[in-house]
N, C-alpha and C positions, 0 to 999 in steps of 0.2 A: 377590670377589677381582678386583683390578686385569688387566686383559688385560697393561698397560705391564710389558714385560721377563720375561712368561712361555712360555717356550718348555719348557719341562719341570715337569710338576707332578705331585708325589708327594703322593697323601691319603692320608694317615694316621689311620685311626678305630676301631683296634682295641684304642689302650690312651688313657690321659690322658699327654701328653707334658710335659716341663719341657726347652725349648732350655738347653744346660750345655758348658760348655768349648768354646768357638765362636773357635776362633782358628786358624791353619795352622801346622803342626807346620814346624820344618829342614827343608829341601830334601834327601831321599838318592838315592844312584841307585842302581837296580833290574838295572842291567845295567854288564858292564865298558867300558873305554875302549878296548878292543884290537881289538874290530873293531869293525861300522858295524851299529847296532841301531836298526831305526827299524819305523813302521806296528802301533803297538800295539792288542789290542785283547781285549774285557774280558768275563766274564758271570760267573754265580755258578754253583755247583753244590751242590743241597741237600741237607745231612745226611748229607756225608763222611763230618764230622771233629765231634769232640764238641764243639768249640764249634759246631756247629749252619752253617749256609751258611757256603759256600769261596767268593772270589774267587777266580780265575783269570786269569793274563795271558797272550796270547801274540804274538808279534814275529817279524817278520823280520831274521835274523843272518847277517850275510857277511863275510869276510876280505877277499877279492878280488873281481874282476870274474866270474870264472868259473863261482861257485856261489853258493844264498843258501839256507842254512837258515831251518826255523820253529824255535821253542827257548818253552816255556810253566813260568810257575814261578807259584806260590801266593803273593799279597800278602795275604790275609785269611784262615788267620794266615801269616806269610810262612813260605816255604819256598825251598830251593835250584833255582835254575835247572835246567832239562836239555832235554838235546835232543830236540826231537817226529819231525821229519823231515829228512834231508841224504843226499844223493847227490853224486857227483862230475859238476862240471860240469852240474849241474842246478839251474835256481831255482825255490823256491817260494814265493809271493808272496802278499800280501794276505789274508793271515789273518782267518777270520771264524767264531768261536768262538759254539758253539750247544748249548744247555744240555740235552742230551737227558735223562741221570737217569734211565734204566729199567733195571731188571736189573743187567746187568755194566757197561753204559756212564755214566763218570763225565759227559762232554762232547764233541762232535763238533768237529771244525777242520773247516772246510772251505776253500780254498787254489784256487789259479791254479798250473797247473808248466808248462813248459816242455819236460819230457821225451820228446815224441813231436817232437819240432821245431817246436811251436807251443804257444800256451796252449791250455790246456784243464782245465775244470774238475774238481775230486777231494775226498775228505775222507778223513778217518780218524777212526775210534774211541779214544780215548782210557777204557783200562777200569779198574775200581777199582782193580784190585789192580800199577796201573801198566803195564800192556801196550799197547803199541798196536797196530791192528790192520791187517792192508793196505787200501793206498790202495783207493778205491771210487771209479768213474768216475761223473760227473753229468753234462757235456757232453764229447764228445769226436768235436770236425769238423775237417774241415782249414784252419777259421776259425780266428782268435783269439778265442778269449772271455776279455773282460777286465773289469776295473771290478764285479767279483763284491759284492754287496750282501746281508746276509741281515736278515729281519724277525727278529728273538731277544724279542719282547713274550711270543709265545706258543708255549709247549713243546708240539712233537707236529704243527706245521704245516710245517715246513721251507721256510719262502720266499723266492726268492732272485729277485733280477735282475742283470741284465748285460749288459755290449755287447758287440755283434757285429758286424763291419763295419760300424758307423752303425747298426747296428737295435737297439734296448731291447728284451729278451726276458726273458720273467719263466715259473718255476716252481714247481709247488706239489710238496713229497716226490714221489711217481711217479706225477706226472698230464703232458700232452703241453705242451710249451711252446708259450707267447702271445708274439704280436710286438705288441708296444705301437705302434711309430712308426719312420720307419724314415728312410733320407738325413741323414746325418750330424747322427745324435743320439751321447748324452754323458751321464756322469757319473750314472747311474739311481742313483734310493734308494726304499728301500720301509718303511714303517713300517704295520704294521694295516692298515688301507683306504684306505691311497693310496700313490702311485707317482708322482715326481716324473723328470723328466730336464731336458736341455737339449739344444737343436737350433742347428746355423747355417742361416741361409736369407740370401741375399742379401748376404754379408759379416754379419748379424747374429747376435748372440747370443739365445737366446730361454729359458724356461721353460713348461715345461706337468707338466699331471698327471693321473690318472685314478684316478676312484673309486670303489671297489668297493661295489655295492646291500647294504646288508645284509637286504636283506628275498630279491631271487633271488641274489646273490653274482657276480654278472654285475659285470665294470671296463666303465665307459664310456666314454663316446672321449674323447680326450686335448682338453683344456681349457688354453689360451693364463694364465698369469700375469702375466707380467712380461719383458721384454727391449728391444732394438733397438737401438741405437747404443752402447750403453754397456757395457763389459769385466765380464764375470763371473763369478766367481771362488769356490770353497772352498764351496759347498751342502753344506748337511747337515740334517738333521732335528732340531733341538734338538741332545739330546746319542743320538748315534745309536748308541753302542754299547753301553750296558746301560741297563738303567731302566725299569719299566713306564708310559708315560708317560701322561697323561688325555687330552693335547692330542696332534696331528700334524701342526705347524706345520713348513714350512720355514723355513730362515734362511739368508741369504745375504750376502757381502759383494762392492760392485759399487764402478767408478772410472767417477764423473761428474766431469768436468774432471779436474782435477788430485788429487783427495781420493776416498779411499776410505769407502764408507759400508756401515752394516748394514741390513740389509731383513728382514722378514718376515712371511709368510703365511701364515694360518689358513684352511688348507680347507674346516670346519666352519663359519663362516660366510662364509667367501669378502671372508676382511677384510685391506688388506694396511698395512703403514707401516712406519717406519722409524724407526732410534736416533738421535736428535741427539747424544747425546755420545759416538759414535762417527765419527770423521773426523779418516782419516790420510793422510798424504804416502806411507804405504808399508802393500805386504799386510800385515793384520793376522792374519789364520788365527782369526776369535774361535770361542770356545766358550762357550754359555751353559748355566745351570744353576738352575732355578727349584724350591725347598723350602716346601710349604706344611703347616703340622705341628699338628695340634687339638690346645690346653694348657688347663688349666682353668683358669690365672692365668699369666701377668695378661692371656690373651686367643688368638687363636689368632697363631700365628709363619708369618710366609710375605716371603720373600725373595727376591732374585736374586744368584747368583753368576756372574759374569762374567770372562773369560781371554782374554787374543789377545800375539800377538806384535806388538812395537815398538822403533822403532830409535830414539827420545827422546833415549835418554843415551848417542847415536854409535855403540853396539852393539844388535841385535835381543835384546831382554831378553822375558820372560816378566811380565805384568802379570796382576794378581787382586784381586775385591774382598777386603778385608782381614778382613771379619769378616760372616755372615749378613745382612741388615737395612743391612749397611754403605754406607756411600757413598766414590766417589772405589778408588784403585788401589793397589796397591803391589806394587814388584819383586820377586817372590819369587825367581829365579833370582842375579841378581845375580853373572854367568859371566864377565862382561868378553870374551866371543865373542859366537856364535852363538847363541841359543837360537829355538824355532821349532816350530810344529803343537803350541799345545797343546790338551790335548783333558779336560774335566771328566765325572766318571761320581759315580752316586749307589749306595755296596752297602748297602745294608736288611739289618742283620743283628739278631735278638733284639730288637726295638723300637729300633732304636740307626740313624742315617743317617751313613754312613762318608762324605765327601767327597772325592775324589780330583784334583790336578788334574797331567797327566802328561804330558811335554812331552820334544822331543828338545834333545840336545846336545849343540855341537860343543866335542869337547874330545879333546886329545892325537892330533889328525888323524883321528879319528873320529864319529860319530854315537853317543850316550848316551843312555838313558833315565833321566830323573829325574823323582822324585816329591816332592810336597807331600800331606798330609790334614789334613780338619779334620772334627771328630768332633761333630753332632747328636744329643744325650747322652740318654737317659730316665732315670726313678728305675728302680729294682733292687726287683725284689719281695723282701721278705725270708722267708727260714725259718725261725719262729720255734721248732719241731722238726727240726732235721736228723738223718739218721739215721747210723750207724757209717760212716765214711771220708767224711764230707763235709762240704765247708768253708766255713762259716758266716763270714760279713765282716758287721761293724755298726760303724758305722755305713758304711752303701752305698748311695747315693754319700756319699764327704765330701771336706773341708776341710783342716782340720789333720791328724788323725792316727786311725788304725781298728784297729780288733783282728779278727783272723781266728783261729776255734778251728777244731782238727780232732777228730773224735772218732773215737778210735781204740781198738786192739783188741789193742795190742800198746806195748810201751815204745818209748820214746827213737827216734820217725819220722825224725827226721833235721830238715836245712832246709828253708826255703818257698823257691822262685824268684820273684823277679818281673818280668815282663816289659813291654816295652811294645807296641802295635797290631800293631809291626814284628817281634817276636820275639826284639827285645833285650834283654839282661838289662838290671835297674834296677838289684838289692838283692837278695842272698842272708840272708834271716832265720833265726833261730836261735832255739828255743820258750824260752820266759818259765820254761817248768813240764816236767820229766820224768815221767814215770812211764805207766803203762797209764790209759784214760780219755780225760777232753778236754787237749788241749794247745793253749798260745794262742802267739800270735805278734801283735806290735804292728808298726805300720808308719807311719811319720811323713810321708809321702808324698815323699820325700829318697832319691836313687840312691847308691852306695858314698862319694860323695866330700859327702855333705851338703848337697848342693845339692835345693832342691826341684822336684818335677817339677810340668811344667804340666798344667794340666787336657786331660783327655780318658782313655781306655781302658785299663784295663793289664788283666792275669791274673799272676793268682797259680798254681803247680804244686806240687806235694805227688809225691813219688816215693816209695811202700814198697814192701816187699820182691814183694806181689803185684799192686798197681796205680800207676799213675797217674791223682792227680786233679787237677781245675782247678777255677777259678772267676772270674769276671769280677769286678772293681774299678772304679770311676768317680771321679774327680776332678774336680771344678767351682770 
């Protein structure tokens, strides 16, 4: 595999993959235009909901200056917004969603507030059956702790970093906390076994990092990458908020002269360089996204997906490679304002890689979240026996047009729903055949008004009188 334009790499070697319907879905937004939603951020939680792994988002919501709610709603499969946390005249800031999954707890927030008169760090339980639980303190000095970072690779570690007065201080669940570095450091991240910050010294800007032994588990002292005369700006670790990644590469973008450039570094072998087709007159905010996928034809699929904000066509628009493998950009936003921070995540659901790319927006005097996907498709195991109430699609995946039977147990089931990624209906079908037995339903892959839908993900729903059942459909 090419090192060039890998910052995130998903193997994939647990089924035969077929890359299928690789293109980005409309732009919709995830949140309203009435207040100011911005600082998204993303993990899965496994084995909800019967389609198998939840996405999860969760954002900071404010009307006014006075207070900022967290508010987390389900994208995979989507659900309604709702409020996590809000207090009067209290903010709660920088959301960083950690996929606990034991027992009652669906997924932990953990959060920055302001409620004692300074930051200080907190989380909450988020439990299955929708409760949340009271706040639980993790730092609380009469410092500010700010710039909260958590490692989300691996479930059951809890690790987090943060600034404090100029000091990078990192924790593991409830062991005593480490001062990395200290005199006006900045911006800490932590992924696996390393820890990245930035320091000034001397009027400069600087990078370092520290990495963790995996043989005593002992960090080492902080190692110089990169800095000195030149501005820099927007570090992040590949794509730093969901994804289990192979690599733990920084990425950075810095202004030499006049032109903004991207950078990055691979700690694993201590190699650093840079994008040439990156270089702009203005911050870019990039985010990148590297998909590497084993197929048995016609070879293995391994890409780069790439996102930054640009003011090109006189407004900061949102740019994206246009298709896996692709080359070159295209506007996905296309807002004629603001658009700005966008940020790509990869969900692994079922053999299937959901792409995400999620970016704020100014519209109607507000900040907006919007979203694009684009769906890394597998074949559909089929069942060639299915048993009483369950819904058989063949052909899956297709093209033109597929028949989905139910076998039932009772007459006249009623209709099939179909849906798209997002939870919108397509197509309300109606069975071919009555009576007790199997009942079909045909589907031409065409939503109410005949128009054909593009490739990528839908479900089908089945509602009788004692269940609900589903089923996944694919389009290529």
């Amino acid at each position: 595999m090419k090192k060039s334009c890998l910052i995130f790499a998903l193997l994939v070697i647990t089924r035969i993959f077929h890359a299928q319907g690789q293109q980005w879905s409309d732009p919709v937004a995830i949140t309203d235009s009435l207040t100011d939603n911005t600082n998204i951020t993303l993990s899965t939680c496994e084995g909800m909901y019967s389609l198998g792994d939840t996405l999860y988002a969760c954002w900071e919501k404010s009307s006014d200056t006075s207070s900022t709610a967290l508010y987390c709603r389900r994208l995979i499969p989507y659900g309604d917004p709702f409020m996590l946390l809000s207090l009067p005249n209290v903010h709660f800031k920088n959301p960083r969603i950690y996929r606990y999954n034991t027992g009652d707890t669906a997924f932990s927030v953990y959060f920055q507030t302001d409620m004692n008169g300074n930051w200080d760090i907190y989380y909450v339980n988020y439990l299955k059956n929708g409760i949340v639980s009271s706040m639980i303190p993790v730092r609380n000095t009469a410092q500010d702790e700010t710039n909260l970072h958590m490692d989300q690779s691996q479930e059951g570690l809890q690790e987090m970093v943060w600034e404090q007065d100029g000091r990078i201080l990192y924790k593991r669940s409830n062991t005593d906390t480490i001062q990395f570095d200290r005199n006006d450091c900045h911006n800490p991240l932590i992924w696996k076994n390393h820890i990245f910050w930035t320091k000034n010294a001397g009027g400069n800007e600087y990078i370092y990092y520290s990495t963790r032994s995996s043989l005593s588990g002992i960090w080492g002292d902080p190692v110089y990458i990169f800095g000195g005369a030149v501005s820099l700006e927007h570090t992040s670790i590949g794509n730093d908020t969901h994804g289990d990644m192979a690599l733990e590469d920084l990425v950075w973008e810095h202004k030499n002269g006049s032109y903004w450039s991207l950078m990055d570094f691979d700690p694993m072998n201590s190699i650093q360089y840079g994008f040439s087709d990156f270089s702009f007159s203005n911050n870019i905010y990039p985010s990148y996204l590297s998909v590497y996928i084993i197929t048995d034809q016609p070879g293995n699929v391994e890409g780069a997906i790439r996102t930054f904000a640009s003011d090109t066509t006189g407004n900061m628009e949102i740019w994206v490679t246009p298709v896996l493998c692709g080359v070159g950009y295209m506007n996905i936003s296309n807002n004629g304002s603001t658009d700005t921070h966008p940020q790509l995540f990869n969900f692994f659901q079922s053999g299937d890689n959901h792409l995400l790319d999620i970016w704020e927006s100014w519209r109607n005097g507000h900040w907006q979240l919007w979203m694009t996907t684009m769906d890394i498709l597998s074949g559909i195991p089929q069942n060639p026996n299915p048993g009483k109430g369950f819904l058989a699609v063949h052909p899956n995946p297709f093209r033109e047009g597929t028949t989905i039977d139910f076998l039932n147990g009772q007459p006249d089931p009623g209709p099939l729903t179909i849906c798209n990624s997002l939870g919108n209906k397509v197509i309300t079908l109606y069975p071919n055949n009555s009576g007790t037995g199997k009942v079909t339903y045909t589907w031409d892959g065409k939503n109410e008004n005949g128009t054909k839908m593009p490739p990528g993900i839908y479900f089908c729903t089945m509602k009788t009188n004692s269940k609900s059942v589903q089923q996944k459909i694919v389009i290529f």
